[in-house]
Structure formats: structure tokens, C-alpha cells
C-alpha positions as a printed Julia matrix, in Angstrom:
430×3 Matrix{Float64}:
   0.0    0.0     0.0
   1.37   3.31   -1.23
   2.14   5.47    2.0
   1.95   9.79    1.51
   2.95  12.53    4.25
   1.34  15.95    4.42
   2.91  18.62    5.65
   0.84  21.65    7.04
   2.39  25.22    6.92
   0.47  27.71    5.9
  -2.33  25.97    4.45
  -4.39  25.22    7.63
  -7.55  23.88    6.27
  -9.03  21.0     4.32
 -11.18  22.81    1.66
  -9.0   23.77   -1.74
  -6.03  22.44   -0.25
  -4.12  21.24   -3.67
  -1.18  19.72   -1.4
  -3.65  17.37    0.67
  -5.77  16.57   -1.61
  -2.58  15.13   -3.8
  -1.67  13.39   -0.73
  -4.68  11.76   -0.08
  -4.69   9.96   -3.66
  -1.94   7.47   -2.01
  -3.82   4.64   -0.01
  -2.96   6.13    3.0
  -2.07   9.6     3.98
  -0.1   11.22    6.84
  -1.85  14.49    7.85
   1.94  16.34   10.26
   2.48  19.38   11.76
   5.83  20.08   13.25
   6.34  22.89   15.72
   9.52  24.45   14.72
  11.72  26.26   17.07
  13.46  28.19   14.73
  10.33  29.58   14.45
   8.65  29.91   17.38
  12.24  31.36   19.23
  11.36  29.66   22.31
  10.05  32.42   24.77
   9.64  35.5    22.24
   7.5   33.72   19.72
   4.62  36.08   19.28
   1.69  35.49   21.6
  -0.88  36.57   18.7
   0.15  34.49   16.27
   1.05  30.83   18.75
  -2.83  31.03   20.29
  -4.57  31.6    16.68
  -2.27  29.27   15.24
  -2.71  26.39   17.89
  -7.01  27.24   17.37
  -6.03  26.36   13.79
  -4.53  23.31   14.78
  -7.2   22.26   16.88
  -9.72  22.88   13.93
  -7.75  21.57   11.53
  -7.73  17.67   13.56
 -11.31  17.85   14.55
 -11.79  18.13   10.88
  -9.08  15.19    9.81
 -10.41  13.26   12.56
 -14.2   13.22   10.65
 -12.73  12.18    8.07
 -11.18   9.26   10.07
  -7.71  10.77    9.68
  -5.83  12.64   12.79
  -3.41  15.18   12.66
   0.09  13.83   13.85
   1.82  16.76   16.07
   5.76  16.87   16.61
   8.25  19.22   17.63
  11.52  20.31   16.44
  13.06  20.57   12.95
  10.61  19.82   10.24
  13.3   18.15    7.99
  14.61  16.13   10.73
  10.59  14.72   12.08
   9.78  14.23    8.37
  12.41  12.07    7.71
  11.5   10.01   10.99
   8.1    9.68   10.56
   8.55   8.93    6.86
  10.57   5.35    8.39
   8.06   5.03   11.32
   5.69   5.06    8.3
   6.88   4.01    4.94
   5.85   6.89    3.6
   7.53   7.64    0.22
   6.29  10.75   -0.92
   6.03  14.31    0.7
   3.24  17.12   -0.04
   3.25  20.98    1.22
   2.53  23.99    0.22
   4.78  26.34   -2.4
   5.84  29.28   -0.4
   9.44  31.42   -1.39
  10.25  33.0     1.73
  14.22  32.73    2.38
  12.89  30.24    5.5
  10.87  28.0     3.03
  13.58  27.92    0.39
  15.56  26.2     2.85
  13.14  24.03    4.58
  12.46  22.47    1.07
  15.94  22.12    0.04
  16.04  20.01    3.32
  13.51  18.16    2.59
  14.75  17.37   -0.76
  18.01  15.95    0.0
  15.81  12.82    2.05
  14.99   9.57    0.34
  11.35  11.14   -0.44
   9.64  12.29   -3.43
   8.86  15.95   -2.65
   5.96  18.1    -4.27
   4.62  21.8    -3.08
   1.46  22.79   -4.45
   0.14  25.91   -4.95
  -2.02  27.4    -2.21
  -0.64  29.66   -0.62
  -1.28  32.86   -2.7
  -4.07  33.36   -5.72
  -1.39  33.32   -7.75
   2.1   31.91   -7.0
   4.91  34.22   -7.52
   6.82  33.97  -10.28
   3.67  32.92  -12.62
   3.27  36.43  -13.58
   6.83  38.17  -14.89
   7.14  41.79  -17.21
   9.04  41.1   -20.51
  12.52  41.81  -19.74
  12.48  41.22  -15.92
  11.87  37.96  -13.16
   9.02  40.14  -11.15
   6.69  43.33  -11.22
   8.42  46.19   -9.63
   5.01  48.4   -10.19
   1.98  46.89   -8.88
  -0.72  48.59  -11.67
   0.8   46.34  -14.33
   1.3   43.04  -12.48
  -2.64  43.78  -11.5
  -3.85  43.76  -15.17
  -2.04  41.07  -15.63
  -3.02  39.25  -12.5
  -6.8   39.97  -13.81
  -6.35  38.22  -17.25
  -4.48  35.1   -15.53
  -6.23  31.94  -15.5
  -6.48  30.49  -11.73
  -5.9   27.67  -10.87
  -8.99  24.93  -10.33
 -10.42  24.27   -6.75
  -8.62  21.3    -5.28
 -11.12  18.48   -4.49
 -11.89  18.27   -0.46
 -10.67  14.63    0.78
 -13.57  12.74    1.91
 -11.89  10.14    3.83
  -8.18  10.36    5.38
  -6.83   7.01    5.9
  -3.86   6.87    8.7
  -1.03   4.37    8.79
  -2.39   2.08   11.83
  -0.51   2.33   15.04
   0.82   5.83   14.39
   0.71   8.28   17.66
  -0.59  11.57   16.75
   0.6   13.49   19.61
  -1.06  16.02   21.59
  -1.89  20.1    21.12
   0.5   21.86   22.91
  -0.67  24.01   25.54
  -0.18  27.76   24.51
   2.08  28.47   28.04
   4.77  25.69   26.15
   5.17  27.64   23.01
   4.78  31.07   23.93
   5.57  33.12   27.66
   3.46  36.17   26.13
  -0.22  36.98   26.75
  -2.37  37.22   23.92
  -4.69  40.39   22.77
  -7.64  40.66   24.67
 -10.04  40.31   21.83
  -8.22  38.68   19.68
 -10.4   36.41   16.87
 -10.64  32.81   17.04
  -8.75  31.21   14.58
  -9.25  27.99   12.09
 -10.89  27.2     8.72
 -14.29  26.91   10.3
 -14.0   30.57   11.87
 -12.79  31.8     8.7
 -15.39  30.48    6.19
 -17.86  31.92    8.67
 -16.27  35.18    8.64
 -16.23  34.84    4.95
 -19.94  34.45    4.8
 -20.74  36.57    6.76
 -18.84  39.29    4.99
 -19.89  38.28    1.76
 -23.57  38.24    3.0
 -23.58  41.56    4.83
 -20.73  43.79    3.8
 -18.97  42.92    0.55
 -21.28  44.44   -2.17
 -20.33  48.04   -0.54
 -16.57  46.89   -0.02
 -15.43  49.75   -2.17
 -17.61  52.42   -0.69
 -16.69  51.43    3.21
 -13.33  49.51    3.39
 -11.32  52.48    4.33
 -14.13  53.83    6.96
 -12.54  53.88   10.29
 -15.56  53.74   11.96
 -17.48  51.53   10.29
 -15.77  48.55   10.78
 -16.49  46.9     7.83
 -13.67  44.95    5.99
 -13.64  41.74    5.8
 -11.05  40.72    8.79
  -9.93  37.85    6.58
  -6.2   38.65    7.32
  -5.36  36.4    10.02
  -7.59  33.38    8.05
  -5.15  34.02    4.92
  -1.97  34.29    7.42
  -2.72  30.94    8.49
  -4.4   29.41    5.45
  -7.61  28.65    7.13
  -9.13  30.48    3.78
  -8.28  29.74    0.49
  -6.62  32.69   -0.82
  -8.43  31.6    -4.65
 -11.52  30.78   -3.03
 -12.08  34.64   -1.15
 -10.82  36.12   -4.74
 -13.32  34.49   -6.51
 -16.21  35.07   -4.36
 -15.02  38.92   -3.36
 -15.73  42.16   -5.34
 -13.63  43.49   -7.63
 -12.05  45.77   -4.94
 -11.3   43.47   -2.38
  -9.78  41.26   -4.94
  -7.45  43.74   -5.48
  -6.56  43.78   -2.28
  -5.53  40.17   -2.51
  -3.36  41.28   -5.58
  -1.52  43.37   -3.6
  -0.86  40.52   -1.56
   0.37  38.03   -4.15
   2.32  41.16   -5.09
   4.62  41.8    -1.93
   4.94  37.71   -2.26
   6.27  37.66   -5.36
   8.71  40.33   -4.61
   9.82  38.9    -1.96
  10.47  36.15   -3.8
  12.86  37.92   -6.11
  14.29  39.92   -3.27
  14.13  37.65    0.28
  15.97  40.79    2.13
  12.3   42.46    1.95
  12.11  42.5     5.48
  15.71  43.34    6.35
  16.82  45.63    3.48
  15.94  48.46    1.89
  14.53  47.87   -1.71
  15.41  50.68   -3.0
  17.64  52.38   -1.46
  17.14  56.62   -1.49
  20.22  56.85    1.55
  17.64  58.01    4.11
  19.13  58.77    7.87
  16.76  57.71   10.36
  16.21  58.83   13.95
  16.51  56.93   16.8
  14.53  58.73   18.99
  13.66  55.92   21.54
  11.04  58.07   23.62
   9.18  58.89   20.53
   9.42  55.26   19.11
   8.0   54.26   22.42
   5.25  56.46   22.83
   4.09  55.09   19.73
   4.32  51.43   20.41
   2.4   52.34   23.42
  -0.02  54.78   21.64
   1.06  57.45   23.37
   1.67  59.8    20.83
  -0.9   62.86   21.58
  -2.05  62.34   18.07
  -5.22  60.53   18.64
  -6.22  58.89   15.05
  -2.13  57.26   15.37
  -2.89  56.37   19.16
  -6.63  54.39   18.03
  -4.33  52.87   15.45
  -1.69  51.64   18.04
  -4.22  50.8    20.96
  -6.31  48.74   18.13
  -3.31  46.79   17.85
  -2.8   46.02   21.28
  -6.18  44.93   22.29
  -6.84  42.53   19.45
  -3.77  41.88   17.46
  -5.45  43.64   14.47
  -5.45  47.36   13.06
  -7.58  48.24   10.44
  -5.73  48.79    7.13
  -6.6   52.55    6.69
  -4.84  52.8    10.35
  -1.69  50.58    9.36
  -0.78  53.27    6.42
  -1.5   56.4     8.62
   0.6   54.93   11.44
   3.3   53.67    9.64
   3.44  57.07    8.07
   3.81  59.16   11.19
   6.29  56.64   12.44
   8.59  56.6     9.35
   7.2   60.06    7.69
   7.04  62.38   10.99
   9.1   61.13   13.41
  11.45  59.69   10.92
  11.64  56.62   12.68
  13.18  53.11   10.48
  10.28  51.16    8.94
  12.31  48.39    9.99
  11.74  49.15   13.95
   7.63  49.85   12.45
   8.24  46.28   11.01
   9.3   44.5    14.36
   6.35  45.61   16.1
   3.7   44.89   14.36
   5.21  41.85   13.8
   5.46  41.5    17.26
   1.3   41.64   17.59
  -0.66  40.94   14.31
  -2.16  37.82   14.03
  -1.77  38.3    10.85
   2.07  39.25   10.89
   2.64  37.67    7.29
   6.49  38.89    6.06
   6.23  39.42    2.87
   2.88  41.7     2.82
   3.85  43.42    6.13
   6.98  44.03    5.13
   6.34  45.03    1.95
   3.38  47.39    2.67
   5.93  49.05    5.63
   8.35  49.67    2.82
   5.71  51.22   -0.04
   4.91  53.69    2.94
   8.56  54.53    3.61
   9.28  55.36    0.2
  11.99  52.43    0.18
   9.49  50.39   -1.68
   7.48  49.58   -4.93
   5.58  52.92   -4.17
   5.42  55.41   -7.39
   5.19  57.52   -5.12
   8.08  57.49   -2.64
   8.07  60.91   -0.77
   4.53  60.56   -0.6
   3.43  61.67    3.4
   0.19  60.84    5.12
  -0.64  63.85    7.02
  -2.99  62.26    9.72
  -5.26  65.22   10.64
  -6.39  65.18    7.06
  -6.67  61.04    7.11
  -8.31  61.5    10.63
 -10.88  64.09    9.18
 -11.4   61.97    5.66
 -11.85  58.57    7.07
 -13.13  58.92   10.71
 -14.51  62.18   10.13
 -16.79  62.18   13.28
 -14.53  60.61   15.48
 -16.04  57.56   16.58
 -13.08  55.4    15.79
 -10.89  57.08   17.89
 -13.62  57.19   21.18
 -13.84  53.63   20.75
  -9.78  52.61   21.41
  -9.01  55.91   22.88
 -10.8   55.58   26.35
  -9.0   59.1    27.36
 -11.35  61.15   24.89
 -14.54  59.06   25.18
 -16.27  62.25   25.69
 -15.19  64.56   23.53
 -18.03  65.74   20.94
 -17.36  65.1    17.0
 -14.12  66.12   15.47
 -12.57  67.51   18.54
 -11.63  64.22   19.47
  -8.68  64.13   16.59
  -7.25  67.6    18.08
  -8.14  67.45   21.83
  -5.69  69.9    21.96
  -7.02  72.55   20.98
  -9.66  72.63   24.17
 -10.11  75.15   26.61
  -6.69  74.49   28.86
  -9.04  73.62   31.96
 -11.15  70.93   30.16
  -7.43  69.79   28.29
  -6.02  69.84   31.39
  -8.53  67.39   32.89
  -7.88  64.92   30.06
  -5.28  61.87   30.98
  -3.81  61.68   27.64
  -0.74  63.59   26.44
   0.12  66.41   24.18
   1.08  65.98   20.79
   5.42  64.66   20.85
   5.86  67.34   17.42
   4.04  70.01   16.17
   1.65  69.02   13.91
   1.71  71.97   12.01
């Protein structure tokens, strides 16, 4: 009997999975997750990410497991428990998911070099980098073009969902790790659940209530109203194909921009670390000022929601991601690289290549057209939260200010200001 081992990632789920569903064509299929140090960094692996991650997990086996499969849990180096399960086993062939980040590269050349045939499947992106290249050049550098052309592409089909998983008998699948072994941070308050079945009903939901005025709300503050997908697609819990073809034509060009930063980053794996195009800035390294705005601390209240957001449930809405990564890199001239760290530090949705390449595009170091573009955020405060409700609601400190006079609380009489427990502005904003 032909023997296959599946190795989860970033593809979380069991719906349009095109690396599990090859696997499950052997007779019988080996469903593994390996907790990698090297990734987790013992102690300062980010809280955020370990607790929706290990929900994931835990949705991801319920769902092998009614399908009469389990998922088998180890930890340690993935190239090192993939080779021993594959004797425990006598498994012969290997199955994951295509991803190009300088980590992945060399997890797969691992896991090349053992006796094992070796496939990755699509899945991770709509479109995998590298499918779409300019004449004359290995990746888009401007995203306009690679988005016409990521339009006119031809996806791939939906992979077909297994409907039985057939384990190797005897095998020990291991138990979930408690979140206290992987992690010595506390999670965001209010952070989502994660897992496929949470995502595909936040997709629904989205698509049923919100998506047909995605265009017209997406970058209201207030309203609240994109689809909160990010952490789903981190993870894989939603196929990235499957949201693109059910989502409007806005939001799929969202998801562009997303296969865009991956397929840079694919050409150029120093994304995170280097500049990609360099324009000799000299940054500050102001360490009161970067501090203040880790802690949303600022005085600047539309940066401080942003920051406090963030905090509370390891999410910031997109509109507030731009207009605080602007003040940080723009204002108080701050690296994006430090910017980087600590969102990276909190998002559930941390994912490299997007994070770090939207943090570059906004510090001009990027694939922007627009490099010394600056987000002044009184005028983003007044444009997308013009009445100020975003701000009350993570800003506790101006709760009761009326309308607009939350964004310069400031400006108040100096006995009400005075009253207020929340700080004056660290620059002039004028």
C-alpha cells in the first residue's frame, strides 16, 4: 500500500487544499504538523500568532479526525521529524505547500536531500509568484501592471476536499501543545478565534452583509467593515483563490496586492531586512518617541486608536496601518524596519512578505510610485473617521469629547485639556 505525508504550513484547512488533496490519492495519507523552534524562538514567539495558530490546529484535527484521519503533532526541525516519521511510516512521498520565503527555500531544500519524493502545491497565494513576470524582468516592480495582468491570468482549479483520510495504523498523533509551552506572552484581549471553520464563517458573513459596498466602506474607520480575513489568509484557514473568486472586484485587489509583496519577496528575500530601493535616508533613533508610539502614546489621537487597536486585538484596520506607519517613518522619521518588528510582534496576521512590503511602499523604500509621498494624519483622521467615533472607541481618554474635537483634543479650553489623561502631541503638527 502506497504510504503519503502531508505537511501543514500555511495551508491550515481542508477545503481547496491542492497539497492534501494530492496526498490523499496514495492509499494512505499522513496528515503532520511540526512545531519548529526556529520559528517559534522559544520564549519570544509572538503570543498573537502561537494562540490563533494552535485554534487552527485544533480545527484543523477535529476536521481530519471526521474524516477518520488525525493530525500527527511533533516538535523540532521539520526536515529532521519528516524524515523520521517517513521510516516510522513508509511513507515515500512528501506534499506541502509552495511558499518562497528565504525560511521555506531552505526548509524544502532540506527536505529534498531525504529519500522522499517531494511536491509543493500551490495554495498559498491566488497566484504563486513567479507565474506572472514583465518582458525583460523575473518580477513586477510596479503593482498597476502586475494587477492587469493578475486579472487576465487563468487560476488555478479548486482542489477536491478529501472525503476520507486514511492513517497508517498504530501511528501516535501526539497532543496540542498548551499555549504556556510555546509562547511566555499573553495574547490580545479580543483577539479572533482562529481555524478554517471561523474563517469560512467570517467569509460568509462578509460576503452576506458587507462585501457588495466593499469599495464604498473599506477604508471607513468607523465603520468597521472589511472583511477581517487577514489572520484566516496568514494561516491558510481560507483559500486565498476561493475569497478572490467570491469577493468584489475591490477586495480582490486587495488580494493582488498581496500576491504582489509575495512575489517580490520572492525575487528579493531581504524584503524584510533591506531596503529595496535604497534613497540613503538617515533615520532617527529617537527611543522616547518610538516608544510612545508602540504604546499609543503619541498625543495624536487617530495614530494612538491605530496603536491601541493593535494592542487589544492583534489587528489594526488597514486605513490605520498606512496612517501609522506614516507618522512613524514620515514624521518622526523613525526606520520602517523598527515599524516592522512591532507589528510583527502583535498581528495575528504578521505575514512577512505583505507586512513588510506594505511598511516599505509607505517609507518610500518600496514599490511605491510615489516614494516621498506623506500621510498627514489630521487630514486622514478628518477623511476617514470624520466624526470621530473610531478614535472614542480605542481611545478611552477622549470618550467624551463631541465630534471632530476628538482628533485635536488639543485645541480645548486648557481647563477641560487639562482634565484629560492623555498627552500632548510629541511634534508640532503643524
Amino acid at each position: 500500500m502506497s504510504t503519503s505525508l502531508m505537511l501543514f504550513t500555511r495551508d491550515l484547512r481542508v477545503r481547496d487544499n491542492p497539497a492534501l488533496a494530492a496526498a490523499c490519492r496514495a492509499d494512505r495519507t499522513v496528515p503532520l504538523f511540526v512545531f519548529d523552534d526556529a520559528l517559534l524562538d522559544g520564549p519570544f514567539a509572538a503570543p498573537n500568532r502561537v494562540r490563533f495558530l494552535l485554534d487552527a490546529l485544533a480545527d484543523l484535527r477535529e476536521s481530519l479526525r471526521g474524516r477518520g484521519g488525525d493530525l500527527v503533532m511533533r516538535r523540532g526541525d521539520p526536515v529532521t521529524e519528516v524524515a523520521r516519521l517517513a521510516r516510522e511510516t513508509g511513507a515515500t512521498e512528501l506534499f506541502l505547500a509552495d511558499e518562497r520565503s528565504a525560511y521555506a527555500r531552505r526548509r524544502l531544500a532540506g527536505l529534498e536531500e531525504l529519500d522522499l519524493k517531494v511536491t509543493a502545491c500551490p495554495g498559498i497565494t491566488v497566484v504563486p509568484p513567479g507565474d506572472l513576470t514583465p518582458s525583460g524582468g523575473d518580477h513586477y516592480r510596479v503593482f498597476t501592471p502586475y494587477w492587469r495582468a493578475w486579472e487576465a491570468s487563468r487560476w488555478r482549479p479548486a482542489a477536491a476536499t478529501p472525503r476520507a483520510v486514511r492513517l497508517p495504523p498504530g501511528l501516535t498523533a501526539g497532543p496540542l501543545p498548551d499555549l504556556t509551552a510555546l509562547t511566555a506572552g499573553t495574547p490580545s484581549p479580543d483577539l479572533a478565534e482562529g481555524g478554517e471553520t471561523a474563517g469560512r464563517r467570517r467569509l460568509a458573513r462578509w460576503l452576506r452583509d458587507d462585501a457588495a459596498d466593499y469599495d464604498e466602506v473599506h477604508d471607513d474607520l468607523a465603520a468597521d467593515r472589511t472583511s477581517r480575513l487577514s489572520p484566516y489568509l496568514k494561516f491558510g484557514c481560507v483559500s486565498p483563490r476561493e475569497a478572490a473568486e467570491a469577493g468584489p472586484t475591490g477586495f480582490r485587489r486587495q488580494l493582488a496586492w498581496r500576491d504582489f509583496h509575495h512575489q517580490v519577496a520572492a525575487a528579493f528575500p531581504d524584503l524584510p531586512r533591506a531596503d529595496y530601493r535604497p534613497r540613503g535616508r538617515r533615520w532617527n533613533h529617537d527611543e522616547d518617541a518610538f516608544a510612545a508610539w508602540c504604546e499609543g502614546l503619541t498625543g495624536v489621537p487617530i495614530v494612538d486608536a491605530g496603536m491601541r487597536q493593535l494592542q487589544r486585538e492583534g489587528f489594526m484596520h488597514n486605513r490605520a496601518r498606512l496612517v501609522t506607519a506614516s507618522f512613524l517613518t514620515r514624521d518622526l522619521g523613525i526606520d520602517w524596519r523598527r515599524g516592522l518588528g512591532h507589528f510583527n510582534d502583535w498581528l495575528a496576521d504578521g505575514d512577512i512578505a505583505d507586512n513588510a512590503g506594505n511598511w516599505q511602499w509607505v517609507a518610500g523604500t518600496g514599490n511605491s510610485t510615489r516614494p516621498d509621498q506623506v500621510m498627514n494624519p489630521l487630514r486622514q483622521a478628518s477623511r476617514y473617521d470624520p466624526s470621530g467615533a473610531y478614535v472614542r472607541r480605542h481611545l478611552p481618554e477622549l470618550a467624551d469629547l463631541e465630534g471632530r474635537t476628538a482628533h485635536h483634543p488639543w485645541t480645548l479650553p486648557p481647563d477641560r485639556r487639562g482634565a484629560l489623561a492623555y498627552p500632548p502631541p510629541i511634534l508640532d503638527l503643524d
